[in-house]
Steps between C-alpha positions, in 0.01 A plus 500: 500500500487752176161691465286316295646134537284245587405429867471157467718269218471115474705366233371114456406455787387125657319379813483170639279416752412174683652282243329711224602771283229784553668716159801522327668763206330767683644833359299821665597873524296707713538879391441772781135586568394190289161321597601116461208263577615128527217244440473121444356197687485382823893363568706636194744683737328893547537553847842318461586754228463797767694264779804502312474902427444550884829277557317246638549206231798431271487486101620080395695637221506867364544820653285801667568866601241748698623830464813380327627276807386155618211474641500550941266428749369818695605751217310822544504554149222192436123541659304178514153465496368180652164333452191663662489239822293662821669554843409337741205770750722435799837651312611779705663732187367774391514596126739723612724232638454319155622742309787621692608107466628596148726702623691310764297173533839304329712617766583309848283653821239704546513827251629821637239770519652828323369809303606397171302150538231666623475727188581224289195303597271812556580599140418140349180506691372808373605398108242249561315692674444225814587774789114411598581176629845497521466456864212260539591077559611357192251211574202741493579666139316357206685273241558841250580729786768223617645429140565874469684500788704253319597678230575761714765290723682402165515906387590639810852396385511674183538236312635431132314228415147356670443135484162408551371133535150463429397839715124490362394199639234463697367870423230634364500736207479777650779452733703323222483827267603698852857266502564556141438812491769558749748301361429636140550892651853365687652399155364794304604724754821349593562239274523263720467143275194292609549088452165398572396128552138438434242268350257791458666713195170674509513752757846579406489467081419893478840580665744221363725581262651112437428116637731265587263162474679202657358153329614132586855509363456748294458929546407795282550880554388788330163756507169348573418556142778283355495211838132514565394363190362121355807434321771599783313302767402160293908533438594530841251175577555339195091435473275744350397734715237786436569877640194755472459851520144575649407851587836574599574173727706235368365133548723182415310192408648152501839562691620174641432511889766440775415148666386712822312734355134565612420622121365135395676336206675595215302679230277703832449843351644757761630837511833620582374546836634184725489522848691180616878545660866447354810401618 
């Protein structure tokens, strides 16, 4: 891959899914230290999007290249993120033990204690500054503490691109400003690219620098300026739709709802802020 050439290319790209085609004519270059966020509604294919970039879901028709190649499971060169979800109190891993998972947790057996994977994962833990409870139960940390330890297992591989699937949830703000934070100083200082699933744009609008917004048959892509606005959205819904600006927070009123949404109907007033899962 030539310096400068996007990390991630999808050249109309289309995903079928139970019987259903989730998008299609997707075209999407991610540049190198890029802040991507990817919104939409419940079900439009988001967490499918960063499934086929981590190799684990083929395109229907059009083509994709990470790094220049075709996408591979296990590649060192993509972090993921997952969903804040707490461990279980019993878990016997440390954060340690979490972390050092990102380094050999794809392989077969039980990882091979060294010197160089030691002072992989001691160096990751002190860049996010968690050497404090790096040792402690993973079942005893808070949500935050835990979620940082996350980002931490998908940077100890020095990674090219992070893909992060709704990593906010369940967090409050303070915490949720700790995670960006973090992932904001990896692609400034590195530039590693961040595609970041969400339905909070919120806590992350500061830092973006485009959206991809996924819509019932239909997409958009561009800054939040030019996709975040009334006449983009009641486009991609084909029903008016209102966006407002409001002391720097963005609020969209009358977006249609997904069927299992726990917004209420069609024309609820709600922020940009969803909490419910995608597939």
């Amino acid at each position: 891959m030539t310096a400068g050439a996007p990390v991630v290319e999808i050249r109309a790209g289309k995903l079928r899914f139970g019987g259903r085609t989730l998008w299609r004519g997707l075209d999407l270059s991610v540049a190198p230290g890029e802040f991507l966020a990817i919104l939409g509604p419940n079900g439009v294919g988001k967490t499918s999007l960063l499934r086929v970039l981590l190799g684990l879901t083929t395109l229907t028709e059009g083509s994709v290249e990470v790094l220049g190649r075709p996408p591979a499971r296990g590649s060192s060169s993509v972090g993921y993120v997952p969903q804040q979800r707490a461990f279980e109190q019993t878990l016997p891993l440390r954060g340690r033990d979490l972390v050092g998972l990102g380094v050999d947790g794809h392989r077969w057996g039980l990882p091979r204690p060294s010197r160089g994977r030691r002072s992989q994962v001691e160096a990751t833990l002190e860049s996010i500054r968690a050497q404090s409870y790096a040792d402690a139960p993973l079942g005893l940390l808070s949500g935050g503490e835990q979620q940082r330890l996350r980002v931490a297992q998908a940077l100890v591989s020095d990674p090219s691109i992070l893909l992060c699937d709704e990593p906010l949830l369940s967090l409050d703000p303070r915490h949720q400003r700790a995670v960006v934070d973090l992932l904001n100083a990896r692609r400034l200082d590195q530039e590693t690219a961040v595609m970041f699933v969400t339905h909070e744009i919120n806590p992350i609008l500061p830092v973006v620098d485009r959206v991809l917004y996924l819509a019932p048959d239909s997409w958009a892509v561009g800054s939040p300026d030019h996709v975040l606005t009334t006449e983009t959205l009641s486009g991609l819904y084909g029903t008016p739709v209102d966006v407002l600006r409001v002391r720097g927070r963005i609020i969209v009123v009358g977006a249609p709802d997904e069927p299992d949404s726990a917004l209420g109907p069609a024309g609820h007033a709600h922020e940009i802020e969803r909490r419910e899962g995608d597939r």
